[in-house]
N, C-alpha and C positions, 0 to 999 in steps of 0.2 A: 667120432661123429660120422664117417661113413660108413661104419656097421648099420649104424641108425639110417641112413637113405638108402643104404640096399636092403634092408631087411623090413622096415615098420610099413607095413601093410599096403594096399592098393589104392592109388596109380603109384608108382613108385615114386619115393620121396623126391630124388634125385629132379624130376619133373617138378615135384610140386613146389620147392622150395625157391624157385625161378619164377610162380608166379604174382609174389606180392613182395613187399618190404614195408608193410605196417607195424608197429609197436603196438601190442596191445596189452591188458591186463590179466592176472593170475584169474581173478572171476571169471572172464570174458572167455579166458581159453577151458572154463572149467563147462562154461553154462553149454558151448555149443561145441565143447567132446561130449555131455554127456544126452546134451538135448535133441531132438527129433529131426531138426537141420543142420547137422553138419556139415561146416563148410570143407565140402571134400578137399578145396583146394588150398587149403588152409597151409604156409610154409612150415616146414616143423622151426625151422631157423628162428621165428618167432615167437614160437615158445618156446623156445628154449630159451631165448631172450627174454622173455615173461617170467619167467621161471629163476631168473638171475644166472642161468648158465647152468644150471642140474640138468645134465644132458639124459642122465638114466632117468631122472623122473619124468621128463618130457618122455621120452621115451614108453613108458610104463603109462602115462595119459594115452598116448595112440595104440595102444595096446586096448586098453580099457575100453575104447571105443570103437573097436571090432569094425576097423575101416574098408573091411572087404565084403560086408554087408549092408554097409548104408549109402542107399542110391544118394548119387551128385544133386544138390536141388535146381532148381530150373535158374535162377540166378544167383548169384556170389552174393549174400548179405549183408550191408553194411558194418563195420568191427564198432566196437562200444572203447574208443580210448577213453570212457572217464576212469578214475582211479576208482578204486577197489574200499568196498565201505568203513572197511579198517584205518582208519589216519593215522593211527599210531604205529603199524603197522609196516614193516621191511620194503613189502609192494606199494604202500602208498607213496612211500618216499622214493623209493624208485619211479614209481608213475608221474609223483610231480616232478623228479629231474629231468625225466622224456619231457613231460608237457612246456616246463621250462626251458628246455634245450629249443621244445619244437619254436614255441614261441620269441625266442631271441633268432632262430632261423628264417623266421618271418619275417620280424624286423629287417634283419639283414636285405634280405630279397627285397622292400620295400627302397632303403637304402640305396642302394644298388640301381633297382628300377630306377628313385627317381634321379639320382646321378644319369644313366644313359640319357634318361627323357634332357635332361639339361643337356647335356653334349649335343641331342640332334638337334634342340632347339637353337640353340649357338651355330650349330654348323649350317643350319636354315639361313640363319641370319647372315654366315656370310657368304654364303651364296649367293643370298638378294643382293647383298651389298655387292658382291664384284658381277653380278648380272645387270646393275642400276648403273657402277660404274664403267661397263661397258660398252652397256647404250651409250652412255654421254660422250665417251671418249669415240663411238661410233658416228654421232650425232656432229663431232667438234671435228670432223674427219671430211664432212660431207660440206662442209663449209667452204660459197665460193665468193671467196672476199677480194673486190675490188674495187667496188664505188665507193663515192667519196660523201653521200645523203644517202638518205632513204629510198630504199628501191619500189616504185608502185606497180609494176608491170612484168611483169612474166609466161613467156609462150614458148613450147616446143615447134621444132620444124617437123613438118610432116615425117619424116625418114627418123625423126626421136635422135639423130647422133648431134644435133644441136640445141641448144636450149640459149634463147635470148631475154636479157632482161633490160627494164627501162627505168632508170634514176633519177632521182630529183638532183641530180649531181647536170642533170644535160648531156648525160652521155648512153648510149648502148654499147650492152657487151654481151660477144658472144662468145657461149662458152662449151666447152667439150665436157660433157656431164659426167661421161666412163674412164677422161682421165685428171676432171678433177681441173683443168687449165682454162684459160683465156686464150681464145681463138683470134677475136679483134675487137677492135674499142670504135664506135660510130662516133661523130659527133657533127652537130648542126646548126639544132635550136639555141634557141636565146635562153631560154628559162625551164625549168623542170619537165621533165617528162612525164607522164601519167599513166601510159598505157602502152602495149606493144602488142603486136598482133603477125603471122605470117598469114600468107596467101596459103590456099592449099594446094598450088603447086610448088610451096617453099621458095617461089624464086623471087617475091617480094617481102618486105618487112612493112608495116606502117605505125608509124607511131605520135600518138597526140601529146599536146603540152601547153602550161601556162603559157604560152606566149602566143595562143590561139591558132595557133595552124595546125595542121594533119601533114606529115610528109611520106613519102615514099622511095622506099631503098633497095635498091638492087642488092639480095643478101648473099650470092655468091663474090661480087665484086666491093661491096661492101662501102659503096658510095652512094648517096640519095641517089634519085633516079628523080628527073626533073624538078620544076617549081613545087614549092608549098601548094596547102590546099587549103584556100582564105574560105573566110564568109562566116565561121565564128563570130561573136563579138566579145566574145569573154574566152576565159580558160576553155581548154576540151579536156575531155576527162575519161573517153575511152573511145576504143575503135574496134571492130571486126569487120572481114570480109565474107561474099556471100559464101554458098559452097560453089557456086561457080567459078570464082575469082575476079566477074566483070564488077561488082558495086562491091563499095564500100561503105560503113553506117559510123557515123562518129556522131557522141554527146557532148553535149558542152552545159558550161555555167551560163549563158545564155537560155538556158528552158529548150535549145533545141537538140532536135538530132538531123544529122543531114543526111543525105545519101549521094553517094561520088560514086559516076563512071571515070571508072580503076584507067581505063584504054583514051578515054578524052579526057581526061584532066578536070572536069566542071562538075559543079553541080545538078542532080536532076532531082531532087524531094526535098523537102521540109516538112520534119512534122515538129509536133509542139507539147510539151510539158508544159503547168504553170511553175517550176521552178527547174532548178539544175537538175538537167538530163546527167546519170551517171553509169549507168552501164547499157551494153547493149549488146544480143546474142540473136542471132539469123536461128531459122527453123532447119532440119539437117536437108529437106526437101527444099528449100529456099524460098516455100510460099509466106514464110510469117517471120517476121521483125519482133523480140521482147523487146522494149525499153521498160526501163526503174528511173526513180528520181526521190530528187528531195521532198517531193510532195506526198511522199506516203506511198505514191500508186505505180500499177504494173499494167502497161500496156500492150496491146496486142495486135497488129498494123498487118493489112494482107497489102504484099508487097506488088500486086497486081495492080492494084487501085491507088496503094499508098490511102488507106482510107483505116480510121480505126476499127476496131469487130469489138461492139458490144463497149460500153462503158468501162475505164477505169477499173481495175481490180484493186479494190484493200482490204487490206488484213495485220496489215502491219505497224505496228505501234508508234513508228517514230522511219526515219529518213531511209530508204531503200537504198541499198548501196550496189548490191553485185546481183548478176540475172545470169542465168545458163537455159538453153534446150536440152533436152537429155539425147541419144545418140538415135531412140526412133520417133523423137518426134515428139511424144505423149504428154510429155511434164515438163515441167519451168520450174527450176528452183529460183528463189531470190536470199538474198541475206537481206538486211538491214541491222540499223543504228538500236535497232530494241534488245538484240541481243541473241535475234533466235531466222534460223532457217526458215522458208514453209516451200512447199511443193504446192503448184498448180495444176491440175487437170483441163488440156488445153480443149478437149472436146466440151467439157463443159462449163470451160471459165469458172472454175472455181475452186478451193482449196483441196487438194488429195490428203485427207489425214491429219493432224492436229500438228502443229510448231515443231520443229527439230530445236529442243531447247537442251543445251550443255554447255555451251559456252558462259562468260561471267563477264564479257564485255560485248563490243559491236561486232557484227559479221561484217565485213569487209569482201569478203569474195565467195565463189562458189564456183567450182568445177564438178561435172562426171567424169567418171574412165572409161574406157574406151567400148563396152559394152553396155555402158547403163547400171552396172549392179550397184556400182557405190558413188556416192556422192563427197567431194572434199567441202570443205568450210573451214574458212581460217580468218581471225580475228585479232582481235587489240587485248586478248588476253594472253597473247602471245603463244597460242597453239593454235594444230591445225590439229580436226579430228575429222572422221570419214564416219559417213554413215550407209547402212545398208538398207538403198533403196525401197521402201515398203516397209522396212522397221522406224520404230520413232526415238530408236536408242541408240547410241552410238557405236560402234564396230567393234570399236578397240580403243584401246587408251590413247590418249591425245598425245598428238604425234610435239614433246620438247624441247626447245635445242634456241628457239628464236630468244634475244634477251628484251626486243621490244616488240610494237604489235605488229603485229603479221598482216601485210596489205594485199596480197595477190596470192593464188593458190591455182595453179595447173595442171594435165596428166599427159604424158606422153601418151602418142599415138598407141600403143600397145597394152597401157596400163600395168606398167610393171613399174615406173614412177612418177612421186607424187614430185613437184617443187615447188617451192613457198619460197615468198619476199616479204621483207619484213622495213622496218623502219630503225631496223639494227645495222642497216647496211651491208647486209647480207644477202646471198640467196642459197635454199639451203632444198636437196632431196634427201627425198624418204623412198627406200625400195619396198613395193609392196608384191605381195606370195601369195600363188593362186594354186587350185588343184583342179581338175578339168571341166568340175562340176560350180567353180565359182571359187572365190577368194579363203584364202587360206584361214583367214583369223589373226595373221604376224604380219604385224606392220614394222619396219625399223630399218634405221638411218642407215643409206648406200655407203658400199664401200670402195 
């Protein structure tokens, strides 16, 4: 066999038989030795394999076809594996053993493929699976359990190394979010708390409650700071300060919202809902007051006059529950009892965009972060999902971890976290991941 690659004719065998490994038939190698394209590069190894191993007759075929005169064709031509016309015949039976072999090698390969395709699809699976379990085991890490009810109220301190919440338990606690502890435990009122709020110089706390008063805490020292703030006639149900620090805005189950100089003690406004006043959010300039209520509607108060701008806003299908400004000013989201977010355009009183609808129960609250790009909402379906500002879809998958519905929803100063209070008696962060040019797309539970 290597007389035969150093001797039968040009390109040298030696070359040519390196460049194929097809099985072909005694016709096939007869038609295109003797016919006008010869595949120059045709290995001799295959025919001689065609041939059953008669290495001289193979031999004597490339002889025959005087391979030092017939030019290479411009491409390699397809080989003709079918068996050779003879069935009865040595080569046919050979050609259907190749064909036989080739095609149980098929099988095989197919076999085989779809084996691996199962293995990766298995090993997809438990990846999910120890990815899914280690959100959870993430999510059940970030858990700050102390109260003894339902938590309604949740606020970061300007500086973000505090986060205080307010329980239907009658107590506030404040907690150290980065290690996870209880800082100290307030307590006052007579009956559940509903809201809590700091000053933006962090050095007060305010927090409203069924038992109708608004009080205020000295949050370094961590005792109220003077008398209640009367003149409720029912439950109050939320509180914020200006961005100044001198007024303060509380709603109540009385239809109203009042407004308190924070430095005298007293009341200087009233304005009026026809039902329970429930949240309320200052403009970041401090010319505009949002109040929501159970009446469906979102109002708009210039904090000059104390005088409404324009009619009632609705859009909302059922009881408004939570109200925010965004950080420059522009938009108001609200939640409500229908199910669904919407954004207001403050220049033109009027909706920006169609419903933030993904939730499957009430919206209960709504926060921005710290720049405006996304917006929290968290609900009695028991998640909280963020939406990206100007989209009408949601961000990212809803943040899970609460086992009842989620009543209050926050962002540190920074926006790097979310925290939600729930009615699990819980309060729980989520750390969210930015890149320079805006939010990362991974939201998931601090560690």
């Amino acid at each position: 066999m290597e007389a035969l690659y150093l001797t039968a004719g040009r390109p040298p065998l030696r070359q040519v038989a390196k460049r194929t490994n097809k099985e072909i038939s005694h016709s096939t190698v007869q038609r295109y030795l003797h016919g006008p394209q010869l595949p120059k590069w045709q290995s001799l190894k295959l025919i001689v394999s065609a041939l059953g191993g008669d290495e001289e007759r193979a031999f004597e075929l490339w002889q025959e076809a005087n391979l030092s005169t017939v030019a290479a064709p411009a491409a390699i031509p397809d080989l003709d594996v079918r068996p050779p016309a003879d069935p009865g015949g040595d080569e046919a039976r050979r050609a259907a053993a190749i064909i036989s072999g080739a095609e149980a090698q098929a099988e095989q390969i197919v076999k085989d493929a779809e084996h691996r395709a199962g293995e990766i699809v298995a090993g997809a699976r438990r990846t999910a699976a120890r990815i899914l379990a280690d959100a959870r085991s993430d999510a059940s890490r970030t858990v700050l359990d102390g109260h003894e009810d339902e938590v309604f109220g949740v606020a970061f301190h300007p500086n973000g190394r505090v986060l205080a919440s307010a329980g239907a338990d009658a107590a506030i606690h404040l907690w150290d979010p980065a290690r996870r502890r209880l800082i100290a435990k307030l307590e006052g009122h007579d009956r559940a708390l509903t809201d809590i709020a700091y000053s933006p110089s962090g050095r007060l706390l305010a927090t409203s409650s069924y038992d109708s008063t608004v009080r205020l805490w000295d949050a370094d020292r961590h005792v109220q700071k003077g008398d209640s703030l009367t003149g409720h006639e029912d439950e109050v149900w939320a509180v914020a300060f200006s961005p100044d620090g001198r007024s303060l805005a509380s709603a109540g189950a009385d239809g109203s919202v009042r407004i308190w100089d924070v430095n005298r003690r007293r009341q200087k406004a009233k304005l009026e809902h026809s039902d329970t006043a429930t949240a309320v959010s200052w403009s970041p300039s401090g010319e505009f007051l949002a109040t929501v209520s159970v009446d469906l509607s979102l109002c708009i108060w210039s904090t000059g006059t104390w005088a409404r701008i324009g009619g009632p806003l609705h859009g909302h299908l059922d009881e408004v529950w939570g109200v925010a400004f965004s950080p420059d000013g522009r938009l108001i989201a609200t939640g409500s009892n229908d199910g669904t977010a919407r954004l207001w355009d403050l220049k033109t009183m009027s909706p920006a965009g169609e419903p933030l609808d993904a939730h499957t129960d009430a919206v209960a609250g709504v926060a921005f972060n710290h720049d405006g790009s996304l917006l929290a909402t968290c609900s009695y379906d028991r998640s909280v999902r963020l939406w990206l500002v100007g989209d009408e879809r949601p961000y990212a998958a809803p943040l899970i971890g609460h086992t009842d519905a989620v009543l209050a929803v926050a962002f540190d100063p920074v926006g790097q976290l979310c925290a939600s209070a729930g009615a699990d008696r819980t309060v729980r962060t989520w750390r969210v991941e930015y890149r320079d040019a805006g939010p990362l797309g991974g939201v998931r539970a601090a560690v």
